[in-house]
C-alpha positions in Angstrom: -11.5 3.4 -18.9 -11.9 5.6 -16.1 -10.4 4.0 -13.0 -12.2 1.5 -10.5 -10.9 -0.9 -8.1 -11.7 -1.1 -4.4 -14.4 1.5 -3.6 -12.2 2.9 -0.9 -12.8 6.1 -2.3 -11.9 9.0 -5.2 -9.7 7.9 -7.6 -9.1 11.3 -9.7 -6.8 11.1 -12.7 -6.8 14.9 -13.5 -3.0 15.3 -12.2 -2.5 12.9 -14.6 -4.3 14.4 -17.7 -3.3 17.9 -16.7 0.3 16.9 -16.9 -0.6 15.2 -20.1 -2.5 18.2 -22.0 1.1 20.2 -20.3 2.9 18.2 -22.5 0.9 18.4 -25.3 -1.7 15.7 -25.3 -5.3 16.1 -26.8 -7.4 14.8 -24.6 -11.4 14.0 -24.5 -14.0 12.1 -22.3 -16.5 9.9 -24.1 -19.0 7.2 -22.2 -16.2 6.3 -19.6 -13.3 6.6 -21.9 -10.6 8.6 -21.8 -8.9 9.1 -25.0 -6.0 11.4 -25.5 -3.4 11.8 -28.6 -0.7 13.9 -29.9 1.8 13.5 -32.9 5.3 13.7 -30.3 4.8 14.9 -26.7 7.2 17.7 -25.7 8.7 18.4 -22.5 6.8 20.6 -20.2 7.4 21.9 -16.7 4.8 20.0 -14.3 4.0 21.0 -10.7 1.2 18.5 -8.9 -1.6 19.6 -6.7 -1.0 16.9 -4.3 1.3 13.2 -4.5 0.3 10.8 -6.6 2.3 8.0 -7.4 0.1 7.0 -10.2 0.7 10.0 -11.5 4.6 10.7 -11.2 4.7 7.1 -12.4 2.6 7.7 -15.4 4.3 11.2 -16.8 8.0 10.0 -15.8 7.4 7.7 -19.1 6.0 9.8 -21.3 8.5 11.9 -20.5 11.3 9.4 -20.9 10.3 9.6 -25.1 8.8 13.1 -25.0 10.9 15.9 -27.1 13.1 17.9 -24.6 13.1 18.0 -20.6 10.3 17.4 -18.4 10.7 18.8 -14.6 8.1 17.3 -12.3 7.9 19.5 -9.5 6.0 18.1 -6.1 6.3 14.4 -7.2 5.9 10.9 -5.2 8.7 9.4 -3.1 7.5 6.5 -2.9 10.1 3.3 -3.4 8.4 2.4 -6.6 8.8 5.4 -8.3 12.4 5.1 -7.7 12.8 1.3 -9.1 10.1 2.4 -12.1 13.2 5.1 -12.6 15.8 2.3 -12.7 14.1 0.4 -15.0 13.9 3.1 -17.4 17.5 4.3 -17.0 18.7 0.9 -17.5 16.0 0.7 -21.1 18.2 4.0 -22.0 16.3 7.3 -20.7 17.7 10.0 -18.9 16.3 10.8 -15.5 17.7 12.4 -12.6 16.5 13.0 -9.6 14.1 9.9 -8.2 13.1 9.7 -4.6 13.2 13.8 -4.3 10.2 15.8 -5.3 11.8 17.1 -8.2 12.8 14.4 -10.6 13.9 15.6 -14.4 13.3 13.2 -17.5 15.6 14.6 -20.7 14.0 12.7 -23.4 15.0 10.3 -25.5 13.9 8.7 -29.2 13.7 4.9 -28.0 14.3 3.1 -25.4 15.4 -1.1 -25.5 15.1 -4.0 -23.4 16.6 -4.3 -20.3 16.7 -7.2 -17.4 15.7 -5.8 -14.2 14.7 -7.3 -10.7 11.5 -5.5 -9.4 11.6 -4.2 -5.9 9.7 -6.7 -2.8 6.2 -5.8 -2.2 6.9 -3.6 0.6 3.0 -3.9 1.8 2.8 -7.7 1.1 6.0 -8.0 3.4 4.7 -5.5 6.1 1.6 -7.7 6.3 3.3 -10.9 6.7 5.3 -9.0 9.4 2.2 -8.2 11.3 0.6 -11.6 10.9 3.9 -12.7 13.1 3.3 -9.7 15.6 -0.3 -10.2 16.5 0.1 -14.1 17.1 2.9 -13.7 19.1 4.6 -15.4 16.7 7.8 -15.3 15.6 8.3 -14.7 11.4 11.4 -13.9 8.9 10.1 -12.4 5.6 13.0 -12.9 3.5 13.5 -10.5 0.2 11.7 -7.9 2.4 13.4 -4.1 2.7 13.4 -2.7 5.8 14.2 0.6 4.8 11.1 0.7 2.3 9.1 -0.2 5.4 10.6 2.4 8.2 7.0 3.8 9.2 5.6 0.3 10.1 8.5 -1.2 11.6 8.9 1.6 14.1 5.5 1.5 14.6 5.2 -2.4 15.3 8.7 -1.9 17.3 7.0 0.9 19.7 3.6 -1.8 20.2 6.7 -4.6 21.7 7.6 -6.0 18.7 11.0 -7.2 18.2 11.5 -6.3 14.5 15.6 -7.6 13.5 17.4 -6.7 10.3 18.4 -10.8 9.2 20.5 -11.7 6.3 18.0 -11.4 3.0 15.3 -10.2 5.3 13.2 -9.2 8.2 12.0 -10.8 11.4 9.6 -10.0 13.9 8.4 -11.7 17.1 6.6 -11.0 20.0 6.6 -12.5 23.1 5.0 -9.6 25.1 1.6 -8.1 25.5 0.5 -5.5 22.2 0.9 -1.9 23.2 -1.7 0.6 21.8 0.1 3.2 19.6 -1.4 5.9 17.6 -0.9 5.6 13.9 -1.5 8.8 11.2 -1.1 7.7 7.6 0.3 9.9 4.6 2.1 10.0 2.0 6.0 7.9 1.9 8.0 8.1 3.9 5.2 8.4 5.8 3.1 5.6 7.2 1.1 4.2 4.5 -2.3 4.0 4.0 -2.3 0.6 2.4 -1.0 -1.3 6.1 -3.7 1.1 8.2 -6.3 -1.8 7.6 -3.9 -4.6 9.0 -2.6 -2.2 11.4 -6.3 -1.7 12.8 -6.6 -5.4 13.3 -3.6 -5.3 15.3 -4.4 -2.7 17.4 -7.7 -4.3 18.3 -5.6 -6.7 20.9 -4.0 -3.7 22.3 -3.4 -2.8 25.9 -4.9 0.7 25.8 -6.5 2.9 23.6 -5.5 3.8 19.6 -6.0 6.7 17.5 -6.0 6.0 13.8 -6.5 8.8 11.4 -6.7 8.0 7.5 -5.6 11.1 5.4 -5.4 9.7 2.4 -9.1 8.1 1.4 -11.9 9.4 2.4 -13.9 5.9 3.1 -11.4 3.5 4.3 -12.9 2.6 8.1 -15.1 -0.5 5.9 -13.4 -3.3 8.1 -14.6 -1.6 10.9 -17.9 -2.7 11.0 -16.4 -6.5 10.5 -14.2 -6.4 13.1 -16.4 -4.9 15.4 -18.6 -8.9 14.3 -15.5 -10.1 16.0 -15.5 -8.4 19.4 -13.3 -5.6 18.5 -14.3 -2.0 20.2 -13.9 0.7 17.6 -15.5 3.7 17.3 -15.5 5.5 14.5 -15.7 9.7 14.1 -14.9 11.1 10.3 -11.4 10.1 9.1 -10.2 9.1 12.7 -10.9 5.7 14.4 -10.5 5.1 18.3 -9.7 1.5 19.0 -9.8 0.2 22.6 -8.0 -3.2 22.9 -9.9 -5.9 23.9 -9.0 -9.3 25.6 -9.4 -11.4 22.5 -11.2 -11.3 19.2 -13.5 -14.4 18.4 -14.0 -15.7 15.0 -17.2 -14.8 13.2 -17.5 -14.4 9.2 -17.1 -11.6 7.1 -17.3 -10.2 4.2 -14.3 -8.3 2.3 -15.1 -5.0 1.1 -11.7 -4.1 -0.2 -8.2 -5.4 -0.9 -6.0 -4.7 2.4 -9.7 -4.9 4.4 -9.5 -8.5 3.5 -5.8 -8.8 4.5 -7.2 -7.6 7.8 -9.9 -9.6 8.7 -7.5 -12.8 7.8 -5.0 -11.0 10.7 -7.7 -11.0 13.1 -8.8 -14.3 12.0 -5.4 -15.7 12.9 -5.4 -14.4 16.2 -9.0 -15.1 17.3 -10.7 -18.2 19.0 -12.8 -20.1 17.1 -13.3 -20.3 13.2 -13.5 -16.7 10.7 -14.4 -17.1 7.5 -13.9 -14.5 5.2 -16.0 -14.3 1.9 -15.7 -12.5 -1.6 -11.6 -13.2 -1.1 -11.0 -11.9 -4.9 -10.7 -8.4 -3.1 -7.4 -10.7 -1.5 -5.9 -12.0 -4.4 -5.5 -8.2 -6.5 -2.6 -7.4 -4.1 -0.9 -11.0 -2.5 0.2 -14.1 -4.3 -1.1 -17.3 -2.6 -1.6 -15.7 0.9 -3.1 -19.0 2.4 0.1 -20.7 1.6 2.5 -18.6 2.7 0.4 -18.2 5.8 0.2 -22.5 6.2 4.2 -22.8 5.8 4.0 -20.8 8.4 2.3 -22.9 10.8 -1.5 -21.2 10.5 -4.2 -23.1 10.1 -5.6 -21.5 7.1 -7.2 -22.9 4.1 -9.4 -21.7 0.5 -12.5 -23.1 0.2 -15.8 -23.3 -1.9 -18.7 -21.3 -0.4 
């Protein structure tokens, strides 16, 4: 099926067919259906428009069983591309080149099983990071990779953050008040546009004044209007948000429009006075595990309940 998810804009999936049909699929759309076939794909030369993880994700294994060599010119950096890449090395196919934007898949004609540890949840760690910085609190997120994360912690570093590489981990506290920075997101290594939500919330308790400019979806200011419920001051013009740090937030409830939206509003909820409640939380639980919990062991006063 075509895809869906949060309705924080265009999804489009033709870098993904084109590179597909490139290869030698047959492709076809019928009544929201995608259907595509071919007998063996071959290996094709395949330059994308833009990054797409999603994309470099999906054609590196096809290619990894394809007939001949696949070059995919212009692909995704992204961390997970690389550990998809690992996996699929150590299941027996050829690929070179991971983490550039050229990587080259030789196929093979099968692949076996293979053990392998995926890679921490670089965004689920970045937000637990920030739910330390914007309490003043003071958090270790163990498993976590720093170096999958350099955009954010510099970022929470330059707003007086103390951001510490531990043993097994990351730890951030903040003692301080929050400085305003500006924050631009695009495409790994750049800072991504999965934390600008959380990020926003942040920036709300800010000293100054915060420029945030989204570059990647088209119609991802939707927490605004929530925090704004909360006694946030942002105003909003196209893809750029200007954010003028306020005092304090005060609790209010909200609705979640969108998965890290919802990771947001529980950030701001943390920090303000008085009670937030945040409703349709099933936006929360497609991208963290248990959130409440973690958050609780933590020392927040945080619980799920019935509306």
């Amino acid at each position: 099926s075509l895809p869906g998810g949060c309705a924080i804009g265009a999804r489009p999936i033709d870098q993904h067919l084109r590179g597909l049909q490139l290869m030698g699929a047959r492709t076809s759309l019928s009544e929201g259906y995608i259907e595509a076939s071919a007998d063996r794909l071959s290996g094709a030369n395949v330059t994308f428009d833009m990054k797409t993880v999603t994309g470099t994700e999906n054609l590196m294994m096809a290619a990894s069983l394809a007939e001949g060599t696949t070059v995919l010119s212009n692909a995704a950096l992204e961390p997970e591309v690389s550990d998809l890449a690992r996996l699929l090395r150590a299941m027996g196919a050829d690929i070179e080149g991971e983490g550039t934007d050229e990587i080259v898949v030789r196929g093979v004609r099968s692949l076996h099983g293979a053990r392998h540890e995926v890679m921490a949840d670089r965004i689920e760690a970045a937000t637990l990071l920030l739910a330390g910085a914007i309490t003043g609190g003071d958090v270790t997120v163990l498993g976590a990779d720093a170096s999958s994360m350099n955009a954010v912690v510099e970022k929470l570093r330059r707003s007086g953050a103390d951001v510490d590489l531990v043993p097994g981990g990351v730890r951030v506290r903040r003692e301080g008040p929050i400085r305003s920075v500006n924050v631009k997101t695009a495409p790994y290594p750049g800072f991504p546009t999965d934390m600008q939500a959380q990020f926003m919330a942040y920036m709300c308790l800010g000293d100054g004044f915060s420029i945030i400019s989204e570059t990647i979806f088209e119609n991802r200011f939707m927490h605004v209007a929530e925090l704004r419920r909360m006694g946030a001051r942002i105003d909003v013009s196209g893809n750029t948000a200007a954010v003028k740090g306020v005092p304090a937030l005060s609790g209010a409830p909200l609705m979640a429009t969108d998965l890290r939206a919802s990771a947001s509003l529980v950030l701001a909820g943390l920090a303000a006075s008085g009670t937030t409640e945040v409703l349709r939380i099933y936006h929360l639980d497609r991208g963290y595990e248990a959130l409440e919990h973690r958050l609780t062991s933590l020392g927040a006063d945080i619980a799920r309940v019935k509306e």
